[in-house]
KEFILO-334566 format. One record per residue (C-alpha): residue number from 1; residue in one letter; x, y, z. Coordinates in steps of 0.001 Angstrom, whole numbers. Layout:
# KEFILO-334566
{n NUM; res a; east X; north Y; up Z}
...
# end
This chain:
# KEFILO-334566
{n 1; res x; east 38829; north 41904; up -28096}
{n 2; res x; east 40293; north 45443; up -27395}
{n 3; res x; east 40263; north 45650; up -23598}
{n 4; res x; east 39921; north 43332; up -20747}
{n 5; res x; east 39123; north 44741; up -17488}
{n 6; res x; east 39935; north 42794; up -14509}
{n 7; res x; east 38332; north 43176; up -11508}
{n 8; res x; east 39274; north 41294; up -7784}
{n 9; res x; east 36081; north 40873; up -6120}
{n 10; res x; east 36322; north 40354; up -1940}
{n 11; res x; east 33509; north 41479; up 279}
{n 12; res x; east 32760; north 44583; up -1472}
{n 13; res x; east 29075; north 44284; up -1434}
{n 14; res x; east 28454; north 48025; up -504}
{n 15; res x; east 30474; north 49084; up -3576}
{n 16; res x; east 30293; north 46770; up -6750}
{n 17; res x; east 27481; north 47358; up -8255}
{n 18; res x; east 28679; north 51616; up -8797}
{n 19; res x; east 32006; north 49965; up -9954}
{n 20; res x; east 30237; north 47898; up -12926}
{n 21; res x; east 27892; north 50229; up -13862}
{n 22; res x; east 30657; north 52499; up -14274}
{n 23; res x; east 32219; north 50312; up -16970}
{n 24; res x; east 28976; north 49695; up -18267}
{n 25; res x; east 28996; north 53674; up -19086}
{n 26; res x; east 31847; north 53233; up -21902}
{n 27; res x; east 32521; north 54737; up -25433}
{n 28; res x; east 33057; north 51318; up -26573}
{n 29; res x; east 30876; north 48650; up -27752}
{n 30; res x; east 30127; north 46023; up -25264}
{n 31; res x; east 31388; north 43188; up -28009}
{n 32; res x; east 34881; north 45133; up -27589}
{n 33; res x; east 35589; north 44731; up -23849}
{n 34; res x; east 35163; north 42102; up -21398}
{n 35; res x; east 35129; north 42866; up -17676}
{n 36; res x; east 36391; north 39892; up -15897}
{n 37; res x; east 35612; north 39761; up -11896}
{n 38; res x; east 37438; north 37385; up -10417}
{n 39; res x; east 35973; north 36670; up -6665}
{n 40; res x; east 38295; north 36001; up -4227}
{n 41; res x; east 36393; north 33803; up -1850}
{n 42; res x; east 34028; north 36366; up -780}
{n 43; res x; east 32184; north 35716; up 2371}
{n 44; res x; east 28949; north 38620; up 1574}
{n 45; res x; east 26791; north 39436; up -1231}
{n 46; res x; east 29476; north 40351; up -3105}
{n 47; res x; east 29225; north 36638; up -5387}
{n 48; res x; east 24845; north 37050; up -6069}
{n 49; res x; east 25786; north 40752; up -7133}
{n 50; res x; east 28332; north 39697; up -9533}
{n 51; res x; east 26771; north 36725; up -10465}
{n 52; res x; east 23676; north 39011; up -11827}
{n 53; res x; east 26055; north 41001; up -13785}
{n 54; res x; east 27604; north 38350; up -15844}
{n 55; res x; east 23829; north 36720; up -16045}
{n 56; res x; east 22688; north 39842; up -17733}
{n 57; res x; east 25870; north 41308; up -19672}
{n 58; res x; east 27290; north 39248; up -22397}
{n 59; res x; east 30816; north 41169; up -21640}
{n 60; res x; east 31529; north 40634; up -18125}
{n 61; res x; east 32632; north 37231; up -16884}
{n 62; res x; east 32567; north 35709; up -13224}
{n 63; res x; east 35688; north 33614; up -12199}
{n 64; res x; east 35590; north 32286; up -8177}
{n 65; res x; east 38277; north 31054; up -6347}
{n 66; res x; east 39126; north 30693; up -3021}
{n 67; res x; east 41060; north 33294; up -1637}
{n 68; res x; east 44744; north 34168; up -2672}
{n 69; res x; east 44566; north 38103; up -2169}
{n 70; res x; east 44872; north 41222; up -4712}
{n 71; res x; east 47896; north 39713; up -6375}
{n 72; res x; east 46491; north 36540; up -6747}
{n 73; res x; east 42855; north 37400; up -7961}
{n 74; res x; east 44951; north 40113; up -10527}
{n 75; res x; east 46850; north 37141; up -11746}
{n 76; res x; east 43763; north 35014; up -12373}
{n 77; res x; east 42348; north 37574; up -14272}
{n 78; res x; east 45481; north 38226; up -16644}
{n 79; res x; east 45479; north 33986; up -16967}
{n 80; res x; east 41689; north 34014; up -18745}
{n 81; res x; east 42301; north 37861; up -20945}
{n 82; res x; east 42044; north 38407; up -24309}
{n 83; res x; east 41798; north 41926; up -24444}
{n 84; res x; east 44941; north 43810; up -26966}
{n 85; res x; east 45226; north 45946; up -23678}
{n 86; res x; east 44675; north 44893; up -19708}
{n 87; res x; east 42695; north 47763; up -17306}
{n 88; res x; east 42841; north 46773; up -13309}
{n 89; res x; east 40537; north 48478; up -11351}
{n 90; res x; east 39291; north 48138; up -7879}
{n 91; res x; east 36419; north 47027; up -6984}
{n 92; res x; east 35531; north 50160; up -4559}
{n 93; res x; east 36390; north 52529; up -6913}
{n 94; res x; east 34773; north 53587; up -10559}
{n 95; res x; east 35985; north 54987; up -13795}
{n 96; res x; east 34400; north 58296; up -15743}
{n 97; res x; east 32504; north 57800; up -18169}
{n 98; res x; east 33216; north 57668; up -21987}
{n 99; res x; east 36831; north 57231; up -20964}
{n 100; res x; east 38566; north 53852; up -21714}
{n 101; res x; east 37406; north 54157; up -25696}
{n 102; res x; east 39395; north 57386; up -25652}
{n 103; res x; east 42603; north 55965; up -23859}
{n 104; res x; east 42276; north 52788; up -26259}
{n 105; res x; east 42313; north 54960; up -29257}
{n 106; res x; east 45739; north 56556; up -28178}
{n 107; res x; east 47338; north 53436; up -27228}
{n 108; res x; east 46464; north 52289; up -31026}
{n 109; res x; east 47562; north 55662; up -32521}
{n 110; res x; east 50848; north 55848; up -30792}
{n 111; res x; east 51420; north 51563; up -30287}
{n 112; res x; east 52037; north 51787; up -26648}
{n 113; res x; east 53090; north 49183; up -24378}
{n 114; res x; east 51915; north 51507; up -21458}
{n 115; res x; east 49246; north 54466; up -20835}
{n 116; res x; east 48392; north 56044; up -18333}
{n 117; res x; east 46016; north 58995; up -17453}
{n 118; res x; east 45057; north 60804; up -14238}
{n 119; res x; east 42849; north 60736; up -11336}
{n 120; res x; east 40837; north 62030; up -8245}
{n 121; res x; east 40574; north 60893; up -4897}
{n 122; res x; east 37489; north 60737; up -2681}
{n 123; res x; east 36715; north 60695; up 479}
{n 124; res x; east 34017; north 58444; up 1644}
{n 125; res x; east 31458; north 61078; up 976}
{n 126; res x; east 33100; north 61132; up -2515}
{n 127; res x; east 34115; north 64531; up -2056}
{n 128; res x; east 37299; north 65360; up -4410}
{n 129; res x; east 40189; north 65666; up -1673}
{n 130; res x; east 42858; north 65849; up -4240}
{n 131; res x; east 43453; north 65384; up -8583}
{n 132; res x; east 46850; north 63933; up -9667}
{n 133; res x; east 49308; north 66749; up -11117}
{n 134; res x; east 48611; north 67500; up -14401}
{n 135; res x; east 51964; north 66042; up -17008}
{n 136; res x; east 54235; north 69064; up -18257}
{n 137; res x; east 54212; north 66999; up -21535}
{n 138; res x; east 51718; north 65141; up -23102}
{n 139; res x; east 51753; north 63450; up -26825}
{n 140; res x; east 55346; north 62632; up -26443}
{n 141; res x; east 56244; north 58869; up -26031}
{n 142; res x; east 58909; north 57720; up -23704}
{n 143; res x; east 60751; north 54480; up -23067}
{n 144; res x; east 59091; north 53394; up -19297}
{n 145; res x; east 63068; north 54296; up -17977}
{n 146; res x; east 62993; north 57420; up -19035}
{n 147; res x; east 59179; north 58270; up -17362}
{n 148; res x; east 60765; north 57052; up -14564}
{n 149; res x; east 63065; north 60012; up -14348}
{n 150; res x; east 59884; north 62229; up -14820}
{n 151; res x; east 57610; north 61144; up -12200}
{n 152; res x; east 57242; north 59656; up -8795}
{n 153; res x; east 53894; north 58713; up -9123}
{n 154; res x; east 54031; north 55094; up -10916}
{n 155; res x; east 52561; north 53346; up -8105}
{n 156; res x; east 49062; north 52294; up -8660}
{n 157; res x; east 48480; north 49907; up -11683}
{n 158; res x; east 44809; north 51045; up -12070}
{n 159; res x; east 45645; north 54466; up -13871}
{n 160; res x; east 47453; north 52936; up -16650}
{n 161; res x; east 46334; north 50487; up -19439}
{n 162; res x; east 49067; north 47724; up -20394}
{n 163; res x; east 49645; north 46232; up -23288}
{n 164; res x; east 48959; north 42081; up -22767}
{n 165; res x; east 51438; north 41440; up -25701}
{n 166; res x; east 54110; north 43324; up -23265}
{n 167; res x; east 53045; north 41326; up -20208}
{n 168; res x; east 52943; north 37777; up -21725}
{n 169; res x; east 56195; north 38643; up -23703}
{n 170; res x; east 57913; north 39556; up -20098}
{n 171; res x; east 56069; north 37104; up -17924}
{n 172; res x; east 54856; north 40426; up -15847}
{n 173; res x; east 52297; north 38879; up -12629}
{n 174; res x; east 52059; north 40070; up -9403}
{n 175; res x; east 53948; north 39074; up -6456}
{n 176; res x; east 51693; north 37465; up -3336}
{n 177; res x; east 50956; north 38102; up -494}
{n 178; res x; east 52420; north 40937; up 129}
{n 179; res x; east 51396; north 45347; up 119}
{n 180; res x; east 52550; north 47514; up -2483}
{n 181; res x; east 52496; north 44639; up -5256}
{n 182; res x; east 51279; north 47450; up -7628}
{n 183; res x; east 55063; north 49356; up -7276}
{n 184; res x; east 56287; north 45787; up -7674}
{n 185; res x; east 54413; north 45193; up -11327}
{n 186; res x; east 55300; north 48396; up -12525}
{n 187; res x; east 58962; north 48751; up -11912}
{n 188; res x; east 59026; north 45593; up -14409}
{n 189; res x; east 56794; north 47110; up -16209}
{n 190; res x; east 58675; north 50174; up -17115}
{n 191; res x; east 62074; north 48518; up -17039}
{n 192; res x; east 60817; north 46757; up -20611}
{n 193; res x; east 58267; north 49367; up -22257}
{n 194; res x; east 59467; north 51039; up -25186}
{n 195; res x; east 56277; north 53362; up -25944}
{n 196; res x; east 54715; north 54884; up -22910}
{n 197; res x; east 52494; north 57884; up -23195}
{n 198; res x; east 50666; north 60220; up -20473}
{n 199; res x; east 47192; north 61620; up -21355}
{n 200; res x; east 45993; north 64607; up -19476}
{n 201; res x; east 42081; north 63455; up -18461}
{n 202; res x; east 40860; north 62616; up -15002}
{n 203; res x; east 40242; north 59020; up -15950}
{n 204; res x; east 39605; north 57144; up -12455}
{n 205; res x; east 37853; north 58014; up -8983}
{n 206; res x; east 39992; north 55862; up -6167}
{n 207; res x; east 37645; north 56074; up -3427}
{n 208; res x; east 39719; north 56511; up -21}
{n 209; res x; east 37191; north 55386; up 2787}
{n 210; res x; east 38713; north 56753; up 5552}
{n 211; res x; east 36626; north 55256; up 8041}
{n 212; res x; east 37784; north 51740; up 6729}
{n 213; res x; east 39273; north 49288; up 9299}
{n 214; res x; east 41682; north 48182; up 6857}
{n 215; res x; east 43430; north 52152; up 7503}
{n 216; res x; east 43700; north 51616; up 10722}
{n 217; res x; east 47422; north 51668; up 12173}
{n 218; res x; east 48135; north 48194; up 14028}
{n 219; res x; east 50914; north 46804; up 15018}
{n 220; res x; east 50468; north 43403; up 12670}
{n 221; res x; east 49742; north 45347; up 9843}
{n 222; res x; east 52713; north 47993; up 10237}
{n 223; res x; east 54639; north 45103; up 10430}
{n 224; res x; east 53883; north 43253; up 7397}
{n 225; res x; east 53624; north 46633; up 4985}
{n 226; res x; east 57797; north 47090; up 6288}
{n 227; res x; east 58357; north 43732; up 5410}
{n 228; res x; east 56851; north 43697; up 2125}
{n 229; res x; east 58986; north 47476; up 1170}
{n 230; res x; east 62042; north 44719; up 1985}
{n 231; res x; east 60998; north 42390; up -461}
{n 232; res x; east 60136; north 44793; up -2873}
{n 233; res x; east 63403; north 46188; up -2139}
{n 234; res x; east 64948; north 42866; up -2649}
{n 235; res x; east 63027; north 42562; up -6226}
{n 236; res x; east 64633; north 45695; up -7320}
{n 237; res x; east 67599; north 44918; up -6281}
{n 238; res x; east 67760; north 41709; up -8389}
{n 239; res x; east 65514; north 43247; up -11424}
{n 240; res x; east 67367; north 41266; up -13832}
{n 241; res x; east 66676; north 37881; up -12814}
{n 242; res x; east 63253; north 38680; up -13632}
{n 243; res x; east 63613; north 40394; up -16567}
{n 244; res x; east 66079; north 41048; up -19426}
{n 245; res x; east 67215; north 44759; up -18863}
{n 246; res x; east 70858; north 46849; up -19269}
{n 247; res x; east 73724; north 47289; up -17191}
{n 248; res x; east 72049; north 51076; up -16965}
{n 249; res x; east 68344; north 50043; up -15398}
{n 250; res x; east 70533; north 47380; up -13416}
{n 251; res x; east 72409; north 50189; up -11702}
{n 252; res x; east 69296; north 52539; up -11395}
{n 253; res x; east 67532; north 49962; up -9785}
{n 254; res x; east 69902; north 49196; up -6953}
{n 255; res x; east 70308; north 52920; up -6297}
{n 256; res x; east 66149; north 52813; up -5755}
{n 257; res x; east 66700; north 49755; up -3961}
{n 258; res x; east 69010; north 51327; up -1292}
{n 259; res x; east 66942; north 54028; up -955}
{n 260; res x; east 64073; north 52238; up 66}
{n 261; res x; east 66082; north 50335; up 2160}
{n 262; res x; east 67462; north 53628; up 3646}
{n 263; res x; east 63691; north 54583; up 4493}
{n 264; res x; east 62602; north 51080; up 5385}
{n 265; res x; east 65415; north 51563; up 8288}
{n 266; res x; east 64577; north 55164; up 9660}
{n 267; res x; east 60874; north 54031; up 9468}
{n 268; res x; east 61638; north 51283; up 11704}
{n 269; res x; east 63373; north 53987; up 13882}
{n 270; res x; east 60962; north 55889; up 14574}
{n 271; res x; east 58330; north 53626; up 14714}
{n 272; res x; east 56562; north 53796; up 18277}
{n 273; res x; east 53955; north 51291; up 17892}
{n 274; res x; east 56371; north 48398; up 17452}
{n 275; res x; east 57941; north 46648; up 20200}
{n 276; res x; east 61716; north 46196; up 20046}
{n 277; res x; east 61572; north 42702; up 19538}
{n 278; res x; east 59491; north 43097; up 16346}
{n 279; res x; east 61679; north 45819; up 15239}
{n 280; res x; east 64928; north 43340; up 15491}
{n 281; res x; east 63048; north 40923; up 13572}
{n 282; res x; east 62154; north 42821; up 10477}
{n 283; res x; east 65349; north 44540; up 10929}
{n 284; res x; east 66945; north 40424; up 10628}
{n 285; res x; east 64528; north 39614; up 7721}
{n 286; res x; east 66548; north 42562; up 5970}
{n 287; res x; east 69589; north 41255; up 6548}
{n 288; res x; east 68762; north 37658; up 5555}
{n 289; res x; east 67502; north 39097; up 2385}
{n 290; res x; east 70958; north 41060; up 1771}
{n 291; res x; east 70023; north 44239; up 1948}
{n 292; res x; east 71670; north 45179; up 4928}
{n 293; res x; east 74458; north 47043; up 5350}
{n 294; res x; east 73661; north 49291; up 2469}
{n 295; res x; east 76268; north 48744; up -335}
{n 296; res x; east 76430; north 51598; up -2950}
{n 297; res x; east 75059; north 54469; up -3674}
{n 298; res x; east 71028; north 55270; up -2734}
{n 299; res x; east 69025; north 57667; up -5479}
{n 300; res x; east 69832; north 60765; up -3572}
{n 301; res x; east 73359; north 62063; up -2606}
{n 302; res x; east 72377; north 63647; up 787}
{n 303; res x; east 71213; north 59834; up 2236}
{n 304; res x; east 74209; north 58530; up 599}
{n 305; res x; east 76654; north 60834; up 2620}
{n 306; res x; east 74531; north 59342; up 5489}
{n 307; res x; east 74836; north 55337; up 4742}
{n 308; res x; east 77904; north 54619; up 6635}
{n 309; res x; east 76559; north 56513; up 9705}
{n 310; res x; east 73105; north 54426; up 9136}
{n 311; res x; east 75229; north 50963; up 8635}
{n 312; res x; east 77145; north 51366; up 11443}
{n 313; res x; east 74557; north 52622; up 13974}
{n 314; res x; east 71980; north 50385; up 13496}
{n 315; res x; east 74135; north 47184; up 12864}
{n 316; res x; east 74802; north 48001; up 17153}
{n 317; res x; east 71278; north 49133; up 18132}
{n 318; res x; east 69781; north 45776; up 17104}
{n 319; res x; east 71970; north 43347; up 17122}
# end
């Protein structure tokens, strides 16, 4: 098997069939890729739509389990893969067409751990309201450090494909229960990839719905997106008692580790939709998870001139 897609399934009746269909419209044969959906105790239509697929496609697979969130229905899906490379993709979105045999063939070619390609989001008319920035260099393989250095943009897990041999080597999953578990994934990730290579093709259509409930600012939600940057923060900060990694990476990562710490804290600041008492919490969560008072250096000099300042104001403000 070449590729395994996985897919987390959860109440996305309005949007799974355009998803499938779009990996049905592949320059691969169907006997080379699986699409796995993995429903995460969906309460809709969601189940009897995927249940068709697998019924009538001899590639795509349903798995059901009761709910354990994007991490957890991600991590079922890596457990029952066979694919030589792993594809996540949301379940709201789609991918081009003709476009995963092409990214497969340069993974071969160049025996990446990583690869990743760009993309276009949509609004929920699926109007293009913005492409990802082009790469200065393509064809050129980097360790996942050094792409690190070249790019912000590592976030999302669904514009890259991963080599499985690099994930089951590493142990790479995804943390629960918590927001940006994609970040999470790939600053493992690219800590341990040797061969990582951009190509420059609009790949996948992330479909923003801006009229979603799950955008809307409230105060629970704030709350738990701050507290997940801390434990992401955390993760960083202790990269290598996940993974083997140097002294270098070690010291990179706690520098990225501060600095989101550093932003996690003005956030808080200026946040006028939490209550005081919620603020002191969080702000106690960070310290019980050592990363407060900032110790060493952030990514940036300018906030690193400002960290004694920051320590020292905010260790009195909410006490």
């Amino acid at each position: 098997m070449k590729i395994s897609i996985i897919v987390p399934v959860y109440n996305v009746e309005k949007y799974l069939k355009r998803c499938v269909y779009s990996l049905l419209c592949q320059d691969l044969p169907s006997s080379e890729y699986e699409i796995i959906l993995v429903n995460d105790g969906s309460t809709d239509n969601s189940v009897s739509i995927a249940k068709s697929f697998a019924n009538k496609y001899d590639n795509i697979r349903l798995i059901s389990q009761e709910n354990q969130g994007l991490s957890g229905a991600r991590n079922t899906g890596l457990a029952y893969a066979s694919g030589e490379y792993i594809f996540f993709v949301d379940s709201d979105d789609f991918v081009k067409p003709n476009i995963i045999g092409k990214v497969y063939n340069k993974c071969i070619e160049n025996n990446l751990d990583i690869c990743f390609y760009g993309y276009e989001l949509l609004d929920s008319d699926l109007n293009v309201i913005k492409l990802s920035k082009p790469l200065r260099k393509t064809d050129r393989v980097y360790t996942g450090f050094e792409l690190l250095h070249h790019t912000n943009d590592i976030g999302s897990v669904w514009k890259c494909f991963y080599s499985r041999k690099l994930i089951k080597e590493y142990k790479l999953s995804f943390y629960p229960k918590i927001t940006h578990e994609d970040s999470d994934f790939n600053y493992a990730a690219y800590a341990v990839a040797k061969r990582v290579m951009g190509i420059n093709l609009i790949g996948y259509s992330y479909y923003w719905n801006d009229k979603s409930l799950s955008h809307e600012r409230v105060v629970p939600k704030i709350a738990h997106n701050i507290k997940s940057d801390i434990v992401v923060a955390k993760r960083l900060k202790n990269i290598s008692n996940r993974i083997p990694t140097s002294k270098r990476i070690i010291k990179d990562y706690l520098q990225r580790s501060n600095s989101l710490v550093f932003s996690i804290i003005i956030q808080l600041y200026r946040e006028k939709l939490l209550s005081k008492e919620t603020k002191k919490e969080i702000f106690s969560f960070m310290i019980e998870q050592g990363l407060f008072p900032i110790k060493g250096r952030t990514a940036s000099v300018k906030t690193t001139l400002l960290v004694p300042f920051v320590n020292a104001y905010f260790s009195i403000i909410w006490k």
